[in-house]
MIDOSE-1310 file (N, C-alpha, C; in nm, 2 decimals, decimal comma, always signed):
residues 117
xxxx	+0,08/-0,12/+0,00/+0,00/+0,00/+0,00/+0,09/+0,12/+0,00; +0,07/+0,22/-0,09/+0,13/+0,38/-0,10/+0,09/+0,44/+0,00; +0,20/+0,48/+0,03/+0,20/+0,63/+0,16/+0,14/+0,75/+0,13; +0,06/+0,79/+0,17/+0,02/+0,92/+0,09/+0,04/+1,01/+0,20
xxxx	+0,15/+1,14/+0,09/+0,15/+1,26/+0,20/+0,05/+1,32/+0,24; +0,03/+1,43/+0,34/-0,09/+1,53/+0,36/+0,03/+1,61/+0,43; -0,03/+1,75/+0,39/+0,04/+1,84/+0,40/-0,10/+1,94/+0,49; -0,03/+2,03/+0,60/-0,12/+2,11/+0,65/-0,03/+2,25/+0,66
xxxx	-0,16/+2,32/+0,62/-0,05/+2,45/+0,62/-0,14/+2,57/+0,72; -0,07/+2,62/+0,84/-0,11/+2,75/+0,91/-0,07/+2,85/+0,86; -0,18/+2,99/+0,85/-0,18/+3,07/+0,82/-0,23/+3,22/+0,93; -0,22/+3,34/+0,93/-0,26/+3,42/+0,99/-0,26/+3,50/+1,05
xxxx	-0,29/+3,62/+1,11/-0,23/+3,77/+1,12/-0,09/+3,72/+1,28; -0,02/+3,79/+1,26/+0,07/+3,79/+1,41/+0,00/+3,77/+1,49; +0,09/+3,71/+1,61/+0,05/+3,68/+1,75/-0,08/+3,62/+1,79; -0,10/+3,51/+1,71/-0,25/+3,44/+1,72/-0,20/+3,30/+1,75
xxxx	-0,08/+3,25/+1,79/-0,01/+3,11/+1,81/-0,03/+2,99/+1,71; +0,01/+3,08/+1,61/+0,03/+2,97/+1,49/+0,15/+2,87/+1,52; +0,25/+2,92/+1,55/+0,41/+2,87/+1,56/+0,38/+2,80/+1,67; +0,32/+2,79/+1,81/+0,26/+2,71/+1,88/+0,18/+2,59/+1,87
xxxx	+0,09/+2,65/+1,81/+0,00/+2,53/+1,76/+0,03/+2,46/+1,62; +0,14/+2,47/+1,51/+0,16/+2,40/+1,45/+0,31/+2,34/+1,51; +0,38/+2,36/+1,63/+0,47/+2,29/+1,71/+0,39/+2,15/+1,74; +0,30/+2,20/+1,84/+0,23/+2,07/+1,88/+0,14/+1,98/+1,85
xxxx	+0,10/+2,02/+1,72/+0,04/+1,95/+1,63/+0,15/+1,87/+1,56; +0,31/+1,90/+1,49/+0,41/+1,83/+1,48/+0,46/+1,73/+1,55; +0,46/+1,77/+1,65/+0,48/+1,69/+1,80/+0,38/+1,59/+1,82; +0,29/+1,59/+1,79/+0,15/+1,49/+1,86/+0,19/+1,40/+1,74
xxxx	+0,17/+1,40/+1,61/+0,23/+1,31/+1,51/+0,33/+1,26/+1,51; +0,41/+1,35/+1,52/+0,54/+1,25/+1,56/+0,50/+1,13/+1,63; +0,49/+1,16/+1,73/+0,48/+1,10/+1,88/+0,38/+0,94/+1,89; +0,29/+1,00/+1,73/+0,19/+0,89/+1,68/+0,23/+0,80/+1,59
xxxx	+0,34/+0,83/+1,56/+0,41/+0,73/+1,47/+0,43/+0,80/+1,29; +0,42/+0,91/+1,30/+0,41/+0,99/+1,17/+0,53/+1,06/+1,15; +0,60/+1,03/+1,04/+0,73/+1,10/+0,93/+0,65/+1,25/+0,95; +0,75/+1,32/+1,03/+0,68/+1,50/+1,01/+0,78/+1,58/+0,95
xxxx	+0,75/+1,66/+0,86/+0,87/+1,79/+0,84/+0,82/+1,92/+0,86; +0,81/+1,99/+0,93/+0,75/+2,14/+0,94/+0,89/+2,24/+0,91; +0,82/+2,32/+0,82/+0,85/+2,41/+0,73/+0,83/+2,57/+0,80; +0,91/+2,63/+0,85/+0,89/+2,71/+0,90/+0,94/+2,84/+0,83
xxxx	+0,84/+2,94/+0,81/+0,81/+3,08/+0,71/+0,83/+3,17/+0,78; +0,85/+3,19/+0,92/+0,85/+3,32/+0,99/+0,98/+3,38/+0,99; +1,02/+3,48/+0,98/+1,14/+3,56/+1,03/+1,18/+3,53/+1,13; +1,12/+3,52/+1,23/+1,17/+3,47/+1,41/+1,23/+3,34/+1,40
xxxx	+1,16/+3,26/+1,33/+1,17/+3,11/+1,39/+1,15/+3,01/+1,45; +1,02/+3,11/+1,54/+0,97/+3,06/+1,62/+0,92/+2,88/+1,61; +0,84/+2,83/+1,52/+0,81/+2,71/+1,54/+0,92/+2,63/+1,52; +1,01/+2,62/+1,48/+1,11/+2,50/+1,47/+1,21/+2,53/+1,59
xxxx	+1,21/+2,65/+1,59/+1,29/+2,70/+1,75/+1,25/+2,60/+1,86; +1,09/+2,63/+1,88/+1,04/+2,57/+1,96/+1,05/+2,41/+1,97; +1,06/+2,35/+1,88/+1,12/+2,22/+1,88/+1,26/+2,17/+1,87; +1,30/+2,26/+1,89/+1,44/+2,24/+1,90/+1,51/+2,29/+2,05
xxxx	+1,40/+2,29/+2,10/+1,47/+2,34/+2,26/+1,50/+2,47/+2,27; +1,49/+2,58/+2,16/+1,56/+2,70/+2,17/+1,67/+2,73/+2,07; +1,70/+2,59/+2,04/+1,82/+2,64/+1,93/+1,76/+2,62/+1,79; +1,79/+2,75/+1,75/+1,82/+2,85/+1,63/+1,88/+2,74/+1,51
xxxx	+1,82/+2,72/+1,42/+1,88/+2,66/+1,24/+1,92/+2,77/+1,16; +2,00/+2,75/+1,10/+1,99/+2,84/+0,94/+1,90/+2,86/+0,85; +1,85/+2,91/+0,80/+1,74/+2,96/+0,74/+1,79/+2,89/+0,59; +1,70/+2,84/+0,49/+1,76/+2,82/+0,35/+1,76/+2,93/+0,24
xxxx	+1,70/+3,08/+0,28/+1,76/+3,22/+0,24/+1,92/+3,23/+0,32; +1,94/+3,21/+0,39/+2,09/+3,25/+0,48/+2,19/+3,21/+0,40; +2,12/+3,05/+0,41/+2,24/+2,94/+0,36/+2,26/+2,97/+0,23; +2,17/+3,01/+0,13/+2,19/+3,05/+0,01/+2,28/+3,15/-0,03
xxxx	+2,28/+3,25/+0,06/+2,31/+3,40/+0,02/+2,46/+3,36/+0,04; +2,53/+3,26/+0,16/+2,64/+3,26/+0,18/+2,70/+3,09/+0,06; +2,63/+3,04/+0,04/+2,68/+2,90/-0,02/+2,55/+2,90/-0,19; +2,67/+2,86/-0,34/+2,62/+2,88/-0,36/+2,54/+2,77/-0,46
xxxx	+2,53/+2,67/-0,37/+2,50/+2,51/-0,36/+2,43/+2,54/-0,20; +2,28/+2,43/-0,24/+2,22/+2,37/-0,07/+2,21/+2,26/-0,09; +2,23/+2,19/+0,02/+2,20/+2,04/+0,03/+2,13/+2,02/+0,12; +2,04/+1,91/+0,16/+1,94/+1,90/+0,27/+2,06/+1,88/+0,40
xxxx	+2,11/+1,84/+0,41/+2,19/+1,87/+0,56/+2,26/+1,96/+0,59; +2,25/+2,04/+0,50/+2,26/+2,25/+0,56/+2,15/+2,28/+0,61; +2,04/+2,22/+0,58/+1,90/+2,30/+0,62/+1,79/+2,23/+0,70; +1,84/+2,10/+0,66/+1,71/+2,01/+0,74/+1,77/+1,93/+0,89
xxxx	+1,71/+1,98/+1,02/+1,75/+1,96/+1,08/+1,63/+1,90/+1,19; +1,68/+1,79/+1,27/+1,59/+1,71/+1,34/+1,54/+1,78/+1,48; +1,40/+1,79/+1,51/+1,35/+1,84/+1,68/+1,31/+1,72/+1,75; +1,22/+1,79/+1,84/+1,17/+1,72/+1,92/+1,06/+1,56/+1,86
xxxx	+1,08/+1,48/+1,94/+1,03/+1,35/+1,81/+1,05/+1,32/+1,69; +1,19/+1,40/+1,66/+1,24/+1,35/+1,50/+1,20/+1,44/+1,41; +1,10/+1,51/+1,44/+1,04/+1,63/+1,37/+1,16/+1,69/+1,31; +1,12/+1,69/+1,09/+1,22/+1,72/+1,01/+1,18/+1,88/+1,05
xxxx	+1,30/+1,93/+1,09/+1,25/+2,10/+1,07/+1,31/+2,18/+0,95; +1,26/+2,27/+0,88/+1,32/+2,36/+0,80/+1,26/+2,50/+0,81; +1,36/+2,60/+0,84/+1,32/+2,71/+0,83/+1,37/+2,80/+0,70; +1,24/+2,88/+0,63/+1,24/+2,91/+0,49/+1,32/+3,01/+0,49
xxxx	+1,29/+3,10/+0,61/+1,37/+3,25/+0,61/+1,32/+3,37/+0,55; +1,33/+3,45/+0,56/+1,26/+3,63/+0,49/+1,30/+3,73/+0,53; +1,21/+3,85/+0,50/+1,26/+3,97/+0,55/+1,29/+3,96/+0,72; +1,35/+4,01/+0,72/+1,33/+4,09/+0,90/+1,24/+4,16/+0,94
xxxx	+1,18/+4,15/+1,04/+1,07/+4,24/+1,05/+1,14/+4,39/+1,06; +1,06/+4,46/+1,01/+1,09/+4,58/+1,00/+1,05/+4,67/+1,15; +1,15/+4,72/+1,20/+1,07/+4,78/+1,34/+1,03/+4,93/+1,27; +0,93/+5,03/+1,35/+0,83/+5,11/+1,32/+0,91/+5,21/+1,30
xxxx	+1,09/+5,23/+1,38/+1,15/+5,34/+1,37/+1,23/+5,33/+1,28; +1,28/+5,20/+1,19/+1,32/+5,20/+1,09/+1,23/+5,25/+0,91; +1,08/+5,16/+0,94/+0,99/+5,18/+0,85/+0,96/+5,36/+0,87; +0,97/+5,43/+0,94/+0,98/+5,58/+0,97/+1,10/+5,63/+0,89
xxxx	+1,21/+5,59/+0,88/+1,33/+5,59/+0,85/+1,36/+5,61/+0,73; +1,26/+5,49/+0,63/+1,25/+5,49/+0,51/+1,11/+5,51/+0,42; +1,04/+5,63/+0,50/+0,99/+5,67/+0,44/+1,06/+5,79/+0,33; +0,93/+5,81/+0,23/+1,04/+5,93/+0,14/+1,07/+6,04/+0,18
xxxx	+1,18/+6,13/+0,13/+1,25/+6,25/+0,23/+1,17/+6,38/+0,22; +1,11/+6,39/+0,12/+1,01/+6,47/+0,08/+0,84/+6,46/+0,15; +0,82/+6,64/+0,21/+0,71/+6,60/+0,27/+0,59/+6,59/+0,15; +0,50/+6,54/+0,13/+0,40/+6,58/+0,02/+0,31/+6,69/+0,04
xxxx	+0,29/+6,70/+0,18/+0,19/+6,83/+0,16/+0,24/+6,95/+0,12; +0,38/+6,94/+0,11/+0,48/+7,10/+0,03/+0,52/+7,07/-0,11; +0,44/+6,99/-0,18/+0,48/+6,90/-0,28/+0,37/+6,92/-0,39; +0,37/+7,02/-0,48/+0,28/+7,11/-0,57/+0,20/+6,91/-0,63
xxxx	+0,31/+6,84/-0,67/+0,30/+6,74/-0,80/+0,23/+6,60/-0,67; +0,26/+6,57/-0,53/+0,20/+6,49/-0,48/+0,10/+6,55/-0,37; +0,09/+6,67/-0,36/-0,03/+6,74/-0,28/-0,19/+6,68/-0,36; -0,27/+6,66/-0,28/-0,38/+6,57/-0,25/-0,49/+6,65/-0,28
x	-0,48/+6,80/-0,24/-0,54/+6,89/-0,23/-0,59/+7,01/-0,38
C-alpha cells in the first residue's frame, strides 16, 4: 500500500499562536508514529525553535546568500520527536523606527506634484 503525504498549512495575522500550535500539532504526530517535516516561514523562527529546545537553524535564504550550492543537511534539521524541521527565512521584520526611517525625504503636503489637495 502507498504512503500518501498530507500536508497542513497554518496561516494568519501575528500573534495568534500559529508557531505554537503548528509545534504541537508536529509533535502529537510524531509521537503517533508519523514522518513530520515542518516548514517554517517566519522571520523569528519561532516554530522550529520551539522544537528544538531554543536552538536557532539556518534559514535556506541565509544558507543561500552565503553557499552557492544547498544540500538538505545545511538546512534540514531534526527536533523534538524527529520532527524534520526547516526554516524558509525572509525579510526581518521591520521595526516602526526604521519603517519611519525609510519613508520618502520629501514632505507631500509642500509638494505642488504629490499634494492631495
Amino acid at each position: 500500500m502507498a504512503r500518501v503525504l498530507k500536508q497542513i498549512a497554518i496561516y494568519g495575522k501575528g500573534g495568534i499562536g500559529k508557531s505554537t500550535t503548528t509545534s504541537n500539532i508536529s509533535a502529537a504526530l510524531a509521537r503517533d508514529g508519523y514522518t513530520v517535516m515542518q516548514v517554517g516561514c517566519d522571520p523569528k523562527s519561532d516554530s522550529t525553535n520551539t522544537l528544538r529546545g531554543g536552538q536557532y537553524i539556518p534559514t535556506v535564504l541565509e544558507t543561500l546568500r552565503e553557499n552557492s550550492r544547498v544540500t538538505l543537511e545545511d538546512v534540514v534539521f531534526q527536533g523534538f520527536g524527529g520532527v524534520y524541521c526547516v526554516e524558509a527565512g525572509g525579510p526581518a521584520p521591520v521595526s516602526a523606527a526604521r519603517a519611519a526611517a525609510s519613508s520618502p525625504p520629501w514632505n507631500s503636503s509642500s509638494c505642488s506634484t504629490c499634494s492631495t489637495s
